[in-house]
TILUM-66719 format. One record per residue (C-alpha): z, y, x; residue in one letter. Coordinates in steps of 0.1 Angstrom, whole numbers, plus 5000, padded with zeros to 4 digits. Layout:
ZYXA
...
***
This chain:
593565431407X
590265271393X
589365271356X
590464931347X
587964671331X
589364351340X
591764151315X
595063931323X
594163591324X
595963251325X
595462911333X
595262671301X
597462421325X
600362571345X
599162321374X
602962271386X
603362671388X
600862701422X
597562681400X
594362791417X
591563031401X
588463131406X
585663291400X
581863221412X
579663521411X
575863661429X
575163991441X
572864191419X
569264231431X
567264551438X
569864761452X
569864751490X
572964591508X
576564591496X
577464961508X
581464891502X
583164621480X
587164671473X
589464401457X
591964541434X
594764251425X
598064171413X
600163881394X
602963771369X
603763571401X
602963601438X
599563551446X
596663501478X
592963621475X
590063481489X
586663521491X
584263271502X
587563081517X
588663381536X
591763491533X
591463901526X
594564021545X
597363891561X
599764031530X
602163731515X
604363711485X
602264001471X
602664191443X
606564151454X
609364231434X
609564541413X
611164611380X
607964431359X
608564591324X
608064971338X
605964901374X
603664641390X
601964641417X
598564591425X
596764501464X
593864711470X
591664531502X
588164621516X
586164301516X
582664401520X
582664221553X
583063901533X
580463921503X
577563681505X
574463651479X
576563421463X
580263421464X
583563301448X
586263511447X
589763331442X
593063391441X
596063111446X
599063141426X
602963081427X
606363171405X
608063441433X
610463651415X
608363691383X
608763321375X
611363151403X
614663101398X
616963431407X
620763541406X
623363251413X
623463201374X
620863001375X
618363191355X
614463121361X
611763311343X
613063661335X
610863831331X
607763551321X
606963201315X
603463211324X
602063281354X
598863531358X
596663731374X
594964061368X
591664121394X
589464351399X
585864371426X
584264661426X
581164641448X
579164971454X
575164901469X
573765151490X
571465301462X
574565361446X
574665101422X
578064931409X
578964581401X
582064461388X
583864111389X
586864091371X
589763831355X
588263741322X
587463401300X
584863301324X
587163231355X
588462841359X
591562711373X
592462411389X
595462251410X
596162301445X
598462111471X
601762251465X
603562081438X
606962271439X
607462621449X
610362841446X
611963131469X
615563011464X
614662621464X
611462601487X
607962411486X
606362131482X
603062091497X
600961731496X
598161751518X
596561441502X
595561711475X
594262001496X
590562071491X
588862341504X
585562281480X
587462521455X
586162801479X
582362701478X
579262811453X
578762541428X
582262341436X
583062121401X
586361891393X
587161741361X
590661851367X
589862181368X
589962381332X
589662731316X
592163031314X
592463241284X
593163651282X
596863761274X
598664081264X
598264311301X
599264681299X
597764841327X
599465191326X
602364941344X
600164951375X
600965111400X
599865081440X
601865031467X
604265271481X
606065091506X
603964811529X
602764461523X
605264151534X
603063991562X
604363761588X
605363951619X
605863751647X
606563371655X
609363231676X
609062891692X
612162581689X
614662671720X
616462301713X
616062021697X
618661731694X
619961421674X
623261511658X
626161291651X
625261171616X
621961111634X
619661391622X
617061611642X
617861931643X
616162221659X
617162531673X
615262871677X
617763091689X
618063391662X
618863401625X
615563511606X
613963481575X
610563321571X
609262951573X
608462661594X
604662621605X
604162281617X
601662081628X
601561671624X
599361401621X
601361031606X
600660791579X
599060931549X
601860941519X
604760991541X
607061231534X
608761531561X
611561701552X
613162031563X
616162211552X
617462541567X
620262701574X
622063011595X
624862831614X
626162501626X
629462311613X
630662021628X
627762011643X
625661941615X
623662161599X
626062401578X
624562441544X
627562531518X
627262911523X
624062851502X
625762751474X
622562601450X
620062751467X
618162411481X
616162581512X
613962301517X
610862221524X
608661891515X
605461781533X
603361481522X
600561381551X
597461321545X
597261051571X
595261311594X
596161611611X
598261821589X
599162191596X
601962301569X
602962671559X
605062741527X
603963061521X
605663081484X
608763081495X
611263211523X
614163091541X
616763331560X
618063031589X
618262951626X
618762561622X
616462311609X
616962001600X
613661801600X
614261451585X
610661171582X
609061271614X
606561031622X
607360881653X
608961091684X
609761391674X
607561711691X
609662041693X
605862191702X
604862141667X
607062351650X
607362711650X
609262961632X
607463251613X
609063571608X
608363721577X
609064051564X
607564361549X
605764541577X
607764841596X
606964991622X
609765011648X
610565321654X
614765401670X
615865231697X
619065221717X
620765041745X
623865121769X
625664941796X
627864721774X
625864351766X
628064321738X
626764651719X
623264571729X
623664241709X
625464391680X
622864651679X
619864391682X
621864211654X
621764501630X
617764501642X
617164171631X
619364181601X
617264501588X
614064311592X
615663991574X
616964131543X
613864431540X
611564191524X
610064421496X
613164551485X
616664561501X
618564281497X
622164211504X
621163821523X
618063621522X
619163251522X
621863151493X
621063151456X
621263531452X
619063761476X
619064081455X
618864461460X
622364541459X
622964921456X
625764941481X
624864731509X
621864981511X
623965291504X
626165201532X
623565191556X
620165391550X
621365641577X
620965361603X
617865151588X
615765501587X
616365531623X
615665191631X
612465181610X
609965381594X
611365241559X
610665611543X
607465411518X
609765101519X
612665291497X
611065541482X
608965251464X
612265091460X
613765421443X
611065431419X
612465111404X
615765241407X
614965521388X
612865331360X
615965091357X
618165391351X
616065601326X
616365271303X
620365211309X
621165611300X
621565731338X
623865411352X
622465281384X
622964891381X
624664661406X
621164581417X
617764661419X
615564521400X
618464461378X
618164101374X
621464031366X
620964211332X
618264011324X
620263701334X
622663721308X
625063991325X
626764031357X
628563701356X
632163741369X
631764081369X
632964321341X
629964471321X
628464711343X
629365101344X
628865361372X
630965231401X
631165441437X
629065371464X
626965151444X
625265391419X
625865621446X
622765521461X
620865701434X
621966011456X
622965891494X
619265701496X
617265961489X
619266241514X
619165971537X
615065961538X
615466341536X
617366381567X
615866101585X
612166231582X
612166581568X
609966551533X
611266741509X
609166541485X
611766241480X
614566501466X
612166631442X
610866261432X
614266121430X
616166461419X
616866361380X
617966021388X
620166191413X
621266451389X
621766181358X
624065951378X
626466211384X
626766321351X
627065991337X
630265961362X
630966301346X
631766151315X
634365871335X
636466091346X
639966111337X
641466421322X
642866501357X
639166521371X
639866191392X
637365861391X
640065631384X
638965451356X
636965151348X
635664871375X
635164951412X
634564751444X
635965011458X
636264911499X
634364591491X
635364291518X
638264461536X
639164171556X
642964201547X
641464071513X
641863721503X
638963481509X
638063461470X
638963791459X
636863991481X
637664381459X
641364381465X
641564621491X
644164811505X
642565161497X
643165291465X
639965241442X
640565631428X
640765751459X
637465581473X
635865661438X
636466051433X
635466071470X
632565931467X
631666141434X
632666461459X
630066321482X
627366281453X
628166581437X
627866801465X
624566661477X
623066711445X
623967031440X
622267081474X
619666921466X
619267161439X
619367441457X
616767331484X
614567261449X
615167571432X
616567381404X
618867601379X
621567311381X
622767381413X
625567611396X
626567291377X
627067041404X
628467311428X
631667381398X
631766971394X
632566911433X
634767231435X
636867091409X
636466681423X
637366831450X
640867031442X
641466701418X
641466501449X
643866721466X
646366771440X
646966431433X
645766231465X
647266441494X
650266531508X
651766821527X
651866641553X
648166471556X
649366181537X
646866011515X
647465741485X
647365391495X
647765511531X
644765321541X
642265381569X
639265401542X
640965711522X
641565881559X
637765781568X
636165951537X
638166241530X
637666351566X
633666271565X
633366401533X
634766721539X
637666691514X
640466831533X
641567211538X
642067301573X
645867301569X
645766881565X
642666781582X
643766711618X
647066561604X
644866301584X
643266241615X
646266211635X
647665981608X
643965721608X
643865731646X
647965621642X
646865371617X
643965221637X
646765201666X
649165011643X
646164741633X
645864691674X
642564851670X
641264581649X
638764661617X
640564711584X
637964871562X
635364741539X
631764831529X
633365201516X
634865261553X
633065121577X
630265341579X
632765661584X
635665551605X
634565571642X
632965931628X
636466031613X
638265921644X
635866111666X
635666451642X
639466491643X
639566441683X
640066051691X
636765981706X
639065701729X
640465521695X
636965511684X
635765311712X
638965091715X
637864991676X
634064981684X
634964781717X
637364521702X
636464161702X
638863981686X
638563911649X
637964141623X
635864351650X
632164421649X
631964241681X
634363981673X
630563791656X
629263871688X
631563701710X
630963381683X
626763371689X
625763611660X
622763681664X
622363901630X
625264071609X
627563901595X
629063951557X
632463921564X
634464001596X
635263661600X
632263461581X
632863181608X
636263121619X
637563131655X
637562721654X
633662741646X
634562631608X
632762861577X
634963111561X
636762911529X
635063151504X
632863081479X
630563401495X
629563401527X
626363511546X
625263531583X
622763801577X
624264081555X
623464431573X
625964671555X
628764581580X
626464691608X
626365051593X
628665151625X
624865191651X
624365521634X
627565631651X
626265461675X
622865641679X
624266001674X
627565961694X
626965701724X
623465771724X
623766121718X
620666201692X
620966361656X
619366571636X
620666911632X
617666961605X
616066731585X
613466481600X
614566601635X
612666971637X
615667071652X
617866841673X
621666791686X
621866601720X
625366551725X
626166201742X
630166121743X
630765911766X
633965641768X
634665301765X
634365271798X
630265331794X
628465421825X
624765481806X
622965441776X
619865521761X
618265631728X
614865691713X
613765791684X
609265811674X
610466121651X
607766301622X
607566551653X
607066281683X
609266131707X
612866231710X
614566011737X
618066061756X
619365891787X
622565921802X
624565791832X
628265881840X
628865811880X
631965951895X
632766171865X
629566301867X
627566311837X
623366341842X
620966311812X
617166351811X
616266491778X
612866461762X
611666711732X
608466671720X
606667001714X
607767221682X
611167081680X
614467281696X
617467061706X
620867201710X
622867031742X
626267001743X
627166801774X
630866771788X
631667021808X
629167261805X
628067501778X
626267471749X
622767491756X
619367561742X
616267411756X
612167381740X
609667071741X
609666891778X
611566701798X
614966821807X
617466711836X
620966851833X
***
């Protein structure tokens, strides 16, 4: 981190919340050539640098969104390729989460009402000299061409106003004016952890047509997040207009699942050629509707651009089934749509926040997926500054918006609630088994550690979580519509599991730390754990509520004695039967059931309940065109209407959680140590599978497994990269052993 000179400046004119500043500066003489020159930048806002007009990296919506009043972010870029005698260094402004409008309560500004920016150029010559050009009273601002921008509502760009002079040594406009210096506290900066948001690939329109109530619409054949790019030339003042959304209804463009949130998009022409990118805001759609193009309309023109923060791809998997291919390139693209600097539940409606569950439920299967070890850990750092100030309680979401918004709207005040605030503890082991670094325990070990002794103090005098709020098995589609948290499994149940799960994790993470409070969390899930069984279970396997979600996560978990455990099982696998092997859990079960079905012996109920295709299934959305995850089972009807509910998103990974079964069970590849030193390669095949395939770009190298079943014969080729030892257990045969090579059994 540099030693910080620069001030926080301001425009004196907010310029329509996109002002533009800048800053016109020479090289100092009598030091040889520029040796290095690095850009050190942040905003109250998002913001793009330039220098001399050139855009210094491909990063958008930087500094992101992180919890403001403890950490911001600040871009660090080499531009020493870009410095000329004399340059201008400038930097291009919007609201993004700092200013825009966030939560479905309408707030705007949380944590600001001025937009800023904080810069600093430090350019080293070759005799060693230094020159600095920072953010101070002598910078300028001045308007650009976007007159509107907001992430929930969209942009606004007139081209008529676009001017490229702005860039250029000696540029002046009477409608430019001077910034002033405001409070800036630079012990909140902080670089990066996780990577940059960039744009990461483009898709072009698949079909475009007129619909009934005569509008174009445009196709591109999967549900992303980004932005239109489009290319135009028509009379200057006229107006294009393009709103976005994930699904069709009545064939028209189906909008109400975004509730307020506008998603649209304005162009003005400049009676030229245009080229239009609204890089201050994002979209999650697959349908455009494109209303004021100037005369026949070119499908050519347009293109989509994905938009995410940058991770590298790193699992893969595919097997004989086209159905499980899609629903596994559906959690792919859902992954990629909601990580966009932090982990958000859906990136289209009026909401588009880091909810702690959705990412609790499924960090086992986004870490094989992606690299996203920098991604969360950056995100945990926020969940741990937003902790430390509420006295241990891990909010609904992070950055806790909704506290800032006024509360939590129709939800009781917050407290420590299960699988949410769990993800204090599951997030962390999950980037600790998924890549092997110790270092995230020990980061993350006293927000683990204070979570679970804040649910400590909630417990009931029978050592049970039964009290206070709970979404419990969130969105069990036996729920009505517009009560999505009355589920069928008990909420004590799912609760004082969950605190088992947490408890005991900590305590080994304790233990792996050398921390003297392993003792303390090893006593609190002993006695969780007897609590659970004295009041929960039966004799006979039974457990409260009699719902598959208890059975799931007291097998999982490991709460059952011997005596019970198979009879639980017997009594889930019976249950799943009952439901016609149709999905009856939530986000609390979903992740676990296949894995309870298949620890207690009913691998073939498993399959019947990954395999079914009639609603609620996980491929019931595939059958319907899904092209990401869905947030309800049954977010589009079977008659191709949207699910009556106030809440309903077409990109919404949690429910997708089931891949990581997926990966270690069809696929056959888990870690039997963490970040895959040592291996398991145990494909189960079923379902009436005849191959599949998975991969894995592990900290070690490349795991990968393929498997083909042909008249009962099952033949896999193994790959270990070297220092790794995988254990094979293959029907049939043996356990088995084997080093670093490729293997043919």
């Amino acid at each position: 981190m540099p030693q910080w000179s620069a001030s926080g400046i301001v425009p004196d004119d907010d310029f329509a919340g996109a002002p533009l500043l800048r800053r016109e500066f020479e090289l100092e003489p009598g030091h040889g050539p520029v040796a290095r020159a690095v850009l050190f930048a942040t905003a109250h806002g998002v913001f793009e640098a330039f220098v001399n007009g050139v855009p210094v990296s491909t990063d958008v919506l930087s500094p992101g969104w992180s919890s403001y009043q403890w950490r911001l972010r600040y871009c660090e870029w080499d531009v020493t390729q870009l410095l000329t005698p004399t340059s201008v260094l400038g930097l291009a402004l919007g609201n993004g989460w700092y200013r825009g409008r966030l939560t479905w309560l309408g707030a705007r500004a949380l944590y600001g009402s001025e937009l800023g920016a904080f810069a600093q150029l430090e350019i080293t010559f070759a005799d060693g000299h230094r020159q600095l050009v920072v953010t101070d009273r002598s910078w300028s601002a001045g308007p650009s061409a976007v007159l509107t921008n907001d992430l929930y509502d969209g942009q606004t760009i007139d081209a008529r106003r676009a001017c490229e002079d702005w860039h250029r040594p000696g540029f002046e406009s009477a409608e430019w004016t001077t910034v002033h210096e405001t409070e800036f506290d630079t012990a909140l900066l902080t670089p990066y952890v996780g990577p940059p948001v960039r744009r990461i690939m483009e898709l072009p329109v698949v079909r475009s047509w007129t619909s009934p109530a005569g509008k174009t619409l445009v196709d591109f054949g999967q549900n992303l997040v980004g932005w239109l790019r489009i290319q135009v030339t028509g009379r200057r003042g006229d107006q294009i207009v393009v709103r976005h959304a994930e699904v069709l209804e009545h064939d028209e463009l189906g909008i109400r699942p975004l509730r307020t949130a506008a998603a649209t998009d304005r162009f003005i022409l400049s009676g030229g050629q245009d080229v239009f990118e609204p890089t201050l805001t994002f979209h999650g759609f697959r349908y455009a509707e494109i209303d004021g193009w100037p005369g026949e309309f070119d499908p050519t023109s347009v293109t989509a651009v994905v938009v995410s923060s940058e991770l590298r791809r790193i699992g893969g998997f595919s097997c004989s089934d086209d159905l499980l291919n899609q629903l596994h390139a559906n959690a792919v693209w859902a992954t990629r749509g909601n990580f966009l600097d932090v982990p958000t539940d859906c990136p289209q409606r009026d909401e588009r926040l880091g909810w702690t569950g959705d990412i609790a439920a499924y960090a086992p299967s986004a870490a094989y997926l992606f690299d996203v070890e920098g991604f969360l850990r950056d995100w945990l750092l926020d969940l741990s500054a937003e902790q430390r100030a509420a006295d241990g309680l891990v909010a609904f979401v992070i950055p806790d918006a909704l506290k800032l918004a006024g509360g939590p709207g129709s939800f009781p005040p917050p407290e420590s609630t299960a699988i949410w605030s769990d993800a204090a503890v599951w997030v962390p082991w999950a980037l600790w088994q998924a890549y092997g670094d110790l270092g995230v325990l020990s980061d993350q070990f006293d927000s683990m550690a204070a979570h679970v002794r804040r649910v400590e103090c909630l417990l009931s005098p029978t050592g049970l979580w039964d009290t206070g709020f709970q979404f419990g098995d969130w969105l069990d589609p036996t729920a009505p519509p517009d009560d999505p948290v009355a589920a069928k499994a008990d909420n004590g149940v799912v609760a004082t599991a969950c605190l088992y799960r947490s408890a005991s994790l900590v305590a080994e993470a304790a233990r792996l730390l050398g921390r003297d409070e392993q003792d303390h969390f090893d006593r609190l899930a002993r006695r969780t754990r007897q609590a659970f069984h004295d009041h929960y279970v039966s004799a006979d396997g039974t457990i409260t509520s009699d719902a598959v979600t208890c059975y799931a996560l007291a097998i999982v978990f490991d709460l059952l004695d011997d005596s019970v455990r198979q009879r639980a099982g017997d009594r889930l696998a019976a249950l799943v039967a009952e439901g016609g092997h149709h999905i009856q859990t939530g986000f609390a079960g979903t992740p676990y059931v296949t894995d309870a079905l298949t620890m207690t012996g009913h691998l073939d109920t498993a399959y019947r309940l990954l395999l079914q295709t009639e609603c609620p299934s996980w491929l019931y959305p595939v059958t319907m065109g899904a092209t990401t995850i869905w947030e309800r089972w049954d977010s589009m009807l079977p008659d191709g209407t949207i699910n009556p509910g106030q809440m309903t998103s077409f990109n919404h990974y949690a429910l997708g959680a089931v891949i990581d079964w997926m990966h270690r069970t069809i696929g056959g590849l888990a870690p039997l140590e963490p970040g895959y030193s040592r291996v398991l390669i145990a494909p189960q095949p079923g379902g009436g599978l005849t191959w599949a395939k998975a991969s894995l770009e592990s900290p070690h190298g490349r795991l990968a497994v393929s498997w083909t079943c042909d008249d009962d014969v099952l033949r896999a080729i193994i790959d270990i990269p070297d220092g790794v030892e995988a254990v094979v257990r293959l029907p049939g045969r043996d356990e088995l052993v084997v080093a670093a090579g490729r293997h043919e059994l």
